[in-house]
Every structure is written in C-alpha cells, then in structure tokens.
C-alpha positions as CSV (number, residue, x, y, z in Angstrom):
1,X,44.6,12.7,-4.9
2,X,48.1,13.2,-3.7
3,X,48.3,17.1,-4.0
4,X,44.6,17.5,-2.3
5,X,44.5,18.5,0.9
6,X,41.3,18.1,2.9
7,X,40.7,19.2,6.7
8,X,37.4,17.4,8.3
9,X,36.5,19.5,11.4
10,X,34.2,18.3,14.6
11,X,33.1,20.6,17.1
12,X,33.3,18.8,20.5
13,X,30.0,17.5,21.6
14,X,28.5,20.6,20.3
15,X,25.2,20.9,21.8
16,X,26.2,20.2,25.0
17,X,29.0,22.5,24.4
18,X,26.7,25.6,23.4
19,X,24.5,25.1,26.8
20,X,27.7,25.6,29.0
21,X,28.3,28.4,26.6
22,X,25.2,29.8,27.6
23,X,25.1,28.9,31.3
24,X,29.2,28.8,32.7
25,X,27.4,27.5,35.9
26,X,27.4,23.8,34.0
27,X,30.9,24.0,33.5
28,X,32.7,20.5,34.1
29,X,28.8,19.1,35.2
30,X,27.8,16.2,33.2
31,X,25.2,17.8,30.6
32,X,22.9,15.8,28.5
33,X,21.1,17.2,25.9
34,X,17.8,15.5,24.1
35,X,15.1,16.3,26.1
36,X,13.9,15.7,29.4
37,X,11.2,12.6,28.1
38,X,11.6,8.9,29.1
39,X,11.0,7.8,26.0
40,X,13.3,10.5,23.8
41,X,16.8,9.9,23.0
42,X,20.2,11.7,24.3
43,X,21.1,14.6,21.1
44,X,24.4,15.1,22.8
45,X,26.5,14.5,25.8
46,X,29.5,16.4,27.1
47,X,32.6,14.5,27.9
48,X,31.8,14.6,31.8
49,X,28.5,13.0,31.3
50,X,30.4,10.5,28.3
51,X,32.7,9.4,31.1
52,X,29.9,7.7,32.7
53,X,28.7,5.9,29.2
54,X,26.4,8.2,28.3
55,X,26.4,9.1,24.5
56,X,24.2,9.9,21.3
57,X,20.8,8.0,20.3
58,X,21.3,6.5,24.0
59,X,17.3,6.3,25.2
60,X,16.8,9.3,28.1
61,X,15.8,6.5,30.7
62,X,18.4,4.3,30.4
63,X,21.0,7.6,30.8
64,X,19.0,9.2,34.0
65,X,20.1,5.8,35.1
66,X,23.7,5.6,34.0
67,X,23.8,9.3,34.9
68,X,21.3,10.3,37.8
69,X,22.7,13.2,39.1
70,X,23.2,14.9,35.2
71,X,22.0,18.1,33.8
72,X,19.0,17.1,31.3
73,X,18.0,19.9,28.8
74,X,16.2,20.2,25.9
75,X,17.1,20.4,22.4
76,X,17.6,24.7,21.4
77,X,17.5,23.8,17.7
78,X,17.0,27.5,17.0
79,X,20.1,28.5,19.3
80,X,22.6,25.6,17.7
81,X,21.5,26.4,14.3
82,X,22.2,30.2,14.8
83,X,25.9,29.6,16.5
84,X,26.5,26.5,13.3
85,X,26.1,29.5,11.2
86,X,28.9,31.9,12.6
87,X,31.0,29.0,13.1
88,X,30.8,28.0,9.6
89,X,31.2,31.7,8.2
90,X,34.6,31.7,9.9
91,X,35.3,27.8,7.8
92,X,34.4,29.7,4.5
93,X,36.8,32.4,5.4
94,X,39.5,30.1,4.2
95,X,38.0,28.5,1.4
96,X,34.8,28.1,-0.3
97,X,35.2,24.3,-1.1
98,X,33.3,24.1,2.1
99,X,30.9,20.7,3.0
100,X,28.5,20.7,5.6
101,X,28.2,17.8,7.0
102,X,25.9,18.3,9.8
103,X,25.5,21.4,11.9
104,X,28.6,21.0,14.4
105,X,31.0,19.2,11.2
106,X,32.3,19.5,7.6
107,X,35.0,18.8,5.2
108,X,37.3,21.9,4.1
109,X,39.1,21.5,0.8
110,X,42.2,23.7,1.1
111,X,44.3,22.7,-1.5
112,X,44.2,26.3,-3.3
113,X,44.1,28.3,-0.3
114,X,47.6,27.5,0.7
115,X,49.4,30.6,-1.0
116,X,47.2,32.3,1.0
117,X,47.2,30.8,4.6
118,X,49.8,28.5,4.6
119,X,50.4,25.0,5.1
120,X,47.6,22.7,6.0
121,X,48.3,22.1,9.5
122,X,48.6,25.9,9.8
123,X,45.4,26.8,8.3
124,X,43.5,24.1,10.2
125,X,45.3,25.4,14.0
126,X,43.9,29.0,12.7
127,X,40.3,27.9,12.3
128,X,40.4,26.2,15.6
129,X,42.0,29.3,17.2
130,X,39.2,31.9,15.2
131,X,36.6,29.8,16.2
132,X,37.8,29.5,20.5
133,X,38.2,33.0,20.1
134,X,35.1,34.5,18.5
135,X,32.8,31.4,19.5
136,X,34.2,30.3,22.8
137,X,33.9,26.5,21.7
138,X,36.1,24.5,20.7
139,X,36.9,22.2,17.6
140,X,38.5,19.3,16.8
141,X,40.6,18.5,13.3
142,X,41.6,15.8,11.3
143,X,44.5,16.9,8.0
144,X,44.9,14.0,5.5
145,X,44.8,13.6,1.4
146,X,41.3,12.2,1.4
147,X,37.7,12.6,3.3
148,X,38.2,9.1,5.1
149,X,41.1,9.8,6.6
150,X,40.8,13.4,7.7
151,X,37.1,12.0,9.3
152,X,38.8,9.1,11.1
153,X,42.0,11.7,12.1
154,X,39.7,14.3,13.7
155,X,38.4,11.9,16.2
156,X,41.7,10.2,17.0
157,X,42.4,13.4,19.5
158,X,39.1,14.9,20.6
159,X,38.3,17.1,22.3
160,X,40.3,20.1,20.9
161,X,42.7,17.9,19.2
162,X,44.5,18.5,15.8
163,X,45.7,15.5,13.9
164,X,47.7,15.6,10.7
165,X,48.6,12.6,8.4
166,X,51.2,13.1,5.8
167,X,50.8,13.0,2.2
168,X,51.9,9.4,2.1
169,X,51.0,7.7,5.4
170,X,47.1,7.1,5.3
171,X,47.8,3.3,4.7
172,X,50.2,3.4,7.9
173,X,47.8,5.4,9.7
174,X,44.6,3.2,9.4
175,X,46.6,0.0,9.5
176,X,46.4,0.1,13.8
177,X,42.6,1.2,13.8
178,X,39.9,-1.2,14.9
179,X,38.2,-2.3,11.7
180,X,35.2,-0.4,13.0
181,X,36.2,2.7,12.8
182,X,35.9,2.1,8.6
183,X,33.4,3.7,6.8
184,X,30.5,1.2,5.4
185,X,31.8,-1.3,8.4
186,X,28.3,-2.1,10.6
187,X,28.0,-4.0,13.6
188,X,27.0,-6.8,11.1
189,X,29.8,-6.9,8.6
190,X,32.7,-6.0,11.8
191,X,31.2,-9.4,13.6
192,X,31.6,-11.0,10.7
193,X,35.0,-10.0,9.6
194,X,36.5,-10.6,13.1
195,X,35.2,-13.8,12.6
196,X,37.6,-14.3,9.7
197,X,40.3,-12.6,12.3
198,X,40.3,-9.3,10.8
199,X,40.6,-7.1,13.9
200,X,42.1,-3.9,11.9
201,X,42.2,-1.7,9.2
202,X,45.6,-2.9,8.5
203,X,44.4,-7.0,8.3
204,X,41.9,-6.0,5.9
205,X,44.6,-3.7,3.9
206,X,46.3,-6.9,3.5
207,X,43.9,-9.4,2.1
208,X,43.7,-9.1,-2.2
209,X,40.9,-7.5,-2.9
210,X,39.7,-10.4,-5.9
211,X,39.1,-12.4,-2.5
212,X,37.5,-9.5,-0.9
213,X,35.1,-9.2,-3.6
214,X,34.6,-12.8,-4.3
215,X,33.7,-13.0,-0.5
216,X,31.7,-9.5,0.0
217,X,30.8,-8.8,-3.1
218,X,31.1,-5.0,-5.0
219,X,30.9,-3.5,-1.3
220,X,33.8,-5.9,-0.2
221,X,35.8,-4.4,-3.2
222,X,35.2,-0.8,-2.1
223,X,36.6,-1.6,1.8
224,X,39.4,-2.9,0.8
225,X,40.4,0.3,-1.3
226,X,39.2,2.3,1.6
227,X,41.4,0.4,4.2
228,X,44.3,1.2,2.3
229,X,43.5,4.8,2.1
230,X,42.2,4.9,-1.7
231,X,39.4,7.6,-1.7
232,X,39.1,10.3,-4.5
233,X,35.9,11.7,-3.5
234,X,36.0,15.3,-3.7
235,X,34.5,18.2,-1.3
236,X,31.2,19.0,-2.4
237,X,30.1,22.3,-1.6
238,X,26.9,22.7,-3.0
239,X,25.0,19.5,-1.1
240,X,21.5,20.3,-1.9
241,X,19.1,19.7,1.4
242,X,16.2,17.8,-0.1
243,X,13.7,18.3,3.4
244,X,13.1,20.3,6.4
245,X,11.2,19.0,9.3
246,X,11.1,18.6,12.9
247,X,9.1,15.6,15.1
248,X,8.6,15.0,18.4
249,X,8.2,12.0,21.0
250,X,6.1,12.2,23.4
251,X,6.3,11.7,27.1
252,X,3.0,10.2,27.0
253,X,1.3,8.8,23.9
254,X,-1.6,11.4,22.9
255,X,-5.1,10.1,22.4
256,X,-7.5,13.1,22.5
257,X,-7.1,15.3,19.3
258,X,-7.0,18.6,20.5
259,X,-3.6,17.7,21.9
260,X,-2.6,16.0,18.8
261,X,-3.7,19.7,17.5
262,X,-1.9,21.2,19.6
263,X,1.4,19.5,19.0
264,X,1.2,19.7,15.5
265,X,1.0,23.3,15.4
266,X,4.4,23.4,17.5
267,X,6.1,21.6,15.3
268,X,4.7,23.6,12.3
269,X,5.9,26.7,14.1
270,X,9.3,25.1,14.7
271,X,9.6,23.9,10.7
272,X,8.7,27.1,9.6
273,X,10.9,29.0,11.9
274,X,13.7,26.4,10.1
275,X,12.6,27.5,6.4
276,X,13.0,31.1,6.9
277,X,16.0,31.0,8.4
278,X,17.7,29.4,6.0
279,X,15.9,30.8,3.1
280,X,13.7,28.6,1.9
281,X,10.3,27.8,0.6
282,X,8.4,24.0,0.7
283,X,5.8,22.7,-1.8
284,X,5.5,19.2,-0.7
285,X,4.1,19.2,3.5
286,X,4.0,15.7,4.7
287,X,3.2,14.3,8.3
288,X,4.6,12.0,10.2
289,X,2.7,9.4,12.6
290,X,4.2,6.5,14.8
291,X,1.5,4.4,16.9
292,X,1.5,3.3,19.9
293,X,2.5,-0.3,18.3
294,X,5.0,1.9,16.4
295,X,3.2,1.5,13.4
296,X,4.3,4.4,11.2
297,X,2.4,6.0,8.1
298,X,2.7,9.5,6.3
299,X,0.8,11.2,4.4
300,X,1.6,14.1,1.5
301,X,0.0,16.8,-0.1
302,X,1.9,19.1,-2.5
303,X,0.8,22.5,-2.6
304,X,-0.1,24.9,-5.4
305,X,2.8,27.3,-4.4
306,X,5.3,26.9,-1.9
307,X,5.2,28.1,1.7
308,X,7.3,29.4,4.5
309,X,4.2,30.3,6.6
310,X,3.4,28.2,10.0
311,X,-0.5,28.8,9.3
312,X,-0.2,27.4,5.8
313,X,1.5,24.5,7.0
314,X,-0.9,23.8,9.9
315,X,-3.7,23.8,8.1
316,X,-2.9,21.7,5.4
317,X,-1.2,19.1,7.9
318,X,-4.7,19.0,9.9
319,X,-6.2,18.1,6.4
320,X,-3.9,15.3,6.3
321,X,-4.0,14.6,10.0
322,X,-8.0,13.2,8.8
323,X,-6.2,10.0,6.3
324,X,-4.7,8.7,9.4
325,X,-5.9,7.0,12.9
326,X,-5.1,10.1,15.0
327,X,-8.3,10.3,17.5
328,X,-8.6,6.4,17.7
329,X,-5.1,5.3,17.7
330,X,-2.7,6.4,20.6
331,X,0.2,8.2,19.5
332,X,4.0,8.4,20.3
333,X,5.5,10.6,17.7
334,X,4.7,13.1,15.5
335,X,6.6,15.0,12.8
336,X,6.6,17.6,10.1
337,X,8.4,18.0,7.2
338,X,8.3,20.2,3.9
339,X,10.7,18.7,0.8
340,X,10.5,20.0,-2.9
341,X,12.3,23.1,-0.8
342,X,13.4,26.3,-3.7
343,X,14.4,30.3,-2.6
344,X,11.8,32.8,-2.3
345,X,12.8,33.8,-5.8
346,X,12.0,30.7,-7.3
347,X,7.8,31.0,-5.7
348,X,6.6,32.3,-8.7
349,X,3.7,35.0,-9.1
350,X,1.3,35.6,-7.0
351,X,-2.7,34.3,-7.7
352,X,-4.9,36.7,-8.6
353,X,-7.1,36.9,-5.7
354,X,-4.2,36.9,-3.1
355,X,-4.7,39.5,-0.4
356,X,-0.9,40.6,-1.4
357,X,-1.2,43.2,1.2
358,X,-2.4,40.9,4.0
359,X,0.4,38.3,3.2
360,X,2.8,40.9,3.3
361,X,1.7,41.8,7.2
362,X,1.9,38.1,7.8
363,X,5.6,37.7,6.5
364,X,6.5,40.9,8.5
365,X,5.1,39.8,11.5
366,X,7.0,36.2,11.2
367,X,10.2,37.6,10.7
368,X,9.9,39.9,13.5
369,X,8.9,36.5,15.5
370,X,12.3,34.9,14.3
371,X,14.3,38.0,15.4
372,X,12.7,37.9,19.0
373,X,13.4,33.8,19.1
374,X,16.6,34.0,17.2
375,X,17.8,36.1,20.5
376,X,15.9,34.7,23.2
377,X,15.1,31.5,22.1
378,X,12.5,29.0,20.5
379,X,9.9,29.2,23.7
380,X,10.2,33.5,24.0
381,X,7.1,34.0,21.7
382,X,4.5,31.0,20.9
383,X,1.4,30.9,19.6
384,X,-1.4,31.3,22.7
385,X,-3.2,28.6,21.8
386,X,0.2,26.6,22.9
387,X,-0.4,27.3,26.4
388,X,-4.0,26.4,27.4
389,X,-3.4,23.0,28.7
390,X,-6.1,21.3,27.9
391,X,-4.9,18.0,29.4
392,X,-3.2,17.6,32.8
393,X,-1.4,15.2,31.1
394,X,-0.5,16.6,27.6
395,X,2.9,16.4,26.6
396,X,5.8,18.5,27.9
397,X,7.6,20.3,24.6
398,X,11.5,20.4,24.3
C-alpha cells in the first residue's frame, strides 16, 4: 500500500456547474438543480446557493424557502452525462486504472503512470488544468496512498482545490477530522461515539481495536483500521453497472391513467435514450410505483431478448402497469428501470419472424433521435403523444 498512489477527483457541484456552463448569465447566482416540483429533491447546488444552506437530497420546498430568490432548473441528465464523458476521457488519458464513481467523481490509480507524467501531485494539477481548459469546469483533488484518504483529501479544499498527503501521514491527517467525515460513520453510530467522547478521527485512532470490536462488533474492527489510515482496497476499473433507470416525482400525485400513460412513456424514452448511449441492452424491465401513502411495489418481467428500444419498453411496462393499483390508487412516483444490462453483441440472433428490415428503420431512426437530443437537449424531439395535455393538471416533466 505504501508505493500506491491514488488520486480521487470531484468536480465542484457539477450539475450546477454545467448550467452556468451553458448559460454565463447565472454566473455567481445561486443555482439549484433538481427540478422545479415541491415535492422533488435538490440534485445539486452551486456554492452561492450552498452559502445559504441549500444542499443535495434537501426537499425543493424547504430550499425555495431557504433560498427564494434562487435559479431552479431541471435535471439535463442527457447534457451531464454527455460532458461526464469528455471529462472522464481526459482522466483515462493518464491511466486506465480509472473508477467511476458517479458521473462528476472517481478514483485514478497512478502508481505506473509516473514515468510517464511525473509525480503525483503533478499529474493530478495536469488533469485539473486539461479539464478547466477543454471543459471550462472545474475539479477538485485529493492525492494519498489509499481510497479513504484521497476521498476525504479532495473535499478538505473544494472548490478547485488540490490536496496532497504524503506517503506516511494519513494517520496524522485524519487524526484532526470530525469523526463523521469516516467512511461507514452514520448519524447513528457518530451520536453514539461522541457519546463515548470520540469527537475525531484521531480519538478513535487511539482506542485498541480488541475494545473496538468487543464494543461494535466486526464493523467496529474495520473503523478503527480505517481511522488510522489502513485501507488496501484497490482501484477497480471494470465496476460492472447492474441497472439503468430513471423515475420521477410528481408535482401532483396522478390518478387518471392516461396520465400515468403518459408519464411512463417519458421515462421509457428517457431509459432508453440512457441504454444507447452507453451501449447497452436490458432483458429484465421492471416498474416502479410509490402511493400516495408511499406504499411502494414493483413489478418485473424479463424479456425473451434484450432491448434498447423505448416502444419495447413501454409496452411491456403497461403490461405490468395492470399487477399494480395505478387507476385506483393516487400516485406520487414513478420509475423505470432495465437490469440483466449486456452489449449489442451479446443480443443473440434474431427470431425468425422478425421484420429485420423494419427493426433496422427503427434503430436508425432512434439514434438519429439521440444525435438531435445529445446536441439540443432531452425535450428537442419527444414523442407527440407527450404534448396533448390531457389534464390541466398533469404533471410538469423535468
């Protein structure tokens, strides 16, 4: 673990960040991203709208109030995906020991690229620079021997901050931290260890660990290695994506069915929009439904060969959409998902009564769609049926 070297890098409230990108006019304006519903919840905030406690998974009314006068946008899944992917091009320019994390963050093992692009701390300030000058956003880093410690470094200086932390000062380094900033420390477990007066990193550091895991268990043994910078995990590249879905809450919870219809086949169009792009095919569809009482069910059905088409997908989810209480039941949320996920190589050959020629025209026609809303975004081209309001008071989409 001593020779590895592992850079975690976090773009600054990225969302957020890609709307000013877009529009310079919301420059230094408090911009929240996550819809503009009541009852959704903030994506992401930039720092002017942080400074007045607005942050992620915050509910949307409680930050119009914290925030009245911000800038509230909807989520451009489409649009961060498609800047995530130069962004990360640019990471695996330097080496391919690259783990996504989530769109705006990952963990870069450099340990062999040094030869190459010098030290560390160099080849981390290069990324940063390469991606503020061919992106226009910036990114924040965190250097260390280990994946805790470069996590907990990059956010010790954000935004646009680099911190480094020699080879042999992770204990030293965590030892000041609240003990919450720990991974595997909850609101739960931080009460109760403040309880027992540990306050930081470094007070938990110092307790033996047989009494940590007399006390806490198997998890209390694994803290206390983690507070005193013990982590071998290694960079895992290849982190299979198991699902690929998209849900919505509504502004209003939806009763009649042709606007439960209607919403299903926008987020069908939205999931499928999500397979192409990166690649993929789904066997397994399965739909999501959250009551009124919040009550949540799903329901599955594999199909005989995987899909990437919006039609496919809609169809079998109004299939499903008949097991549940839609119709009867009011509705707040809705989602789509397709798992059992495999490249178009791996679809196997086609039935024997396919209209090959027809599907062709289809996939065409879809990836034409993705090129228009890859450049103009997810609302340029819709399906019509997505714009006969048949309900003054159906649902606003993000």
């Amino acid at each position: 673990m001593a020779d590895r070297w592992i850079i975690h890098l976090d773009m600054d409230a990225f969302y957020a960040s890609v709307e000013v990108l877009d529009n310079p006019d919301l420059k230094g304006r408090p911009v929240i991203v996550g819809g503009t519903k009541e009852r959704g919840v903030v994506s992401a905030a930039s720092y002017e709208a942080r400074s007045f406690g607005v942050h992620s998974a915050l509910p949307i009314a409680t930050a119009r109030r914290l925030c009245p006068h911000g800038v509230y946008l909807p989520v451009r899944m489409e649009r961060y995906k498609a800047v995530s992917d130069r962004i990360f091009e640019i990471f695996r320019r330097y080496t391919p020991l690259v783990e996504p994390l989530s769109l705006d963050e990952a963990f870069l093992d450099v340990t062999g690229s040094i030869r190459l692009f010098g030290s560390p701390p160099q080849i981390a300030q290069t990324i940063r620079e390469r991606v503020r000058a061919e992106i226009g956003l910036t990114v924040s880093a965190g250097v260390a021997p280990s994946k805790l410690v470069a996590k907990i470094a990059s956010d010790v200086n954000k935004p646009d901050g680099l911190t480094v932390v020699p080879k042999d000062g992770s204990a030293a380094f965590l030892a000041a931290l609240p003990i919450g900033r720990l991974w595997g420390v909850g609101r739960v477990s931080r009460r109760k260890l403040e309880l027992m007066g540990i306050v930081t990193i470094g007070d938990l550091a110092a307790l033996p660990l047989s009494f940590l895991e007399k006390t806490f268990g198997r998890s209390g043994l694994e803290l206390g290695r983690l507070a005193r910078g013990e982590d071998d995990r290694g960079v895992e590249p290849d982190r299979e994506v198991k699902s690929i879905g998209a849900e919505e809450t509504m502004a209003r919870d939806l009763i009649r069915m042709a606007d439960v219809k209607k919403e299903l086949l926008w987020l069908a169009t939205r999931v499928t929009r999500r397979l192409r792009r990166n690649g993929f095919l789904g066997r397994t569809v399965t739909l999501k439904v959250k009551y009124q009482d919040f009550q949540q069910i799903t329901r599955s059905e594999t199909l005989s060969r995987p899909t990437d088409e919006a039609r496919t997908v809609y169809e079998t989810v109004l299939d499903l959409l008949e097991k549940t209480s839609a119709g009867h039941r009011p509705i707040r949320l809705l989602g789509i998902s397709l798992s059992g996920l495999g490249g178009r190589d791996e679809s196997g050959q086609a039935f024997l009564f396919d209209d090959l020629e027809q599907k062709d025209k289809a996939r065409r026609l879809d990836m034409a769609l993705d090129r228009i809303t890859g450049k103009y975004g997810s609302r340029s081209v819709l399906p019509a049926s997505l714009f006969e309001e048949t309900d003054p008071h159906a649902p606003k989409r993000r």
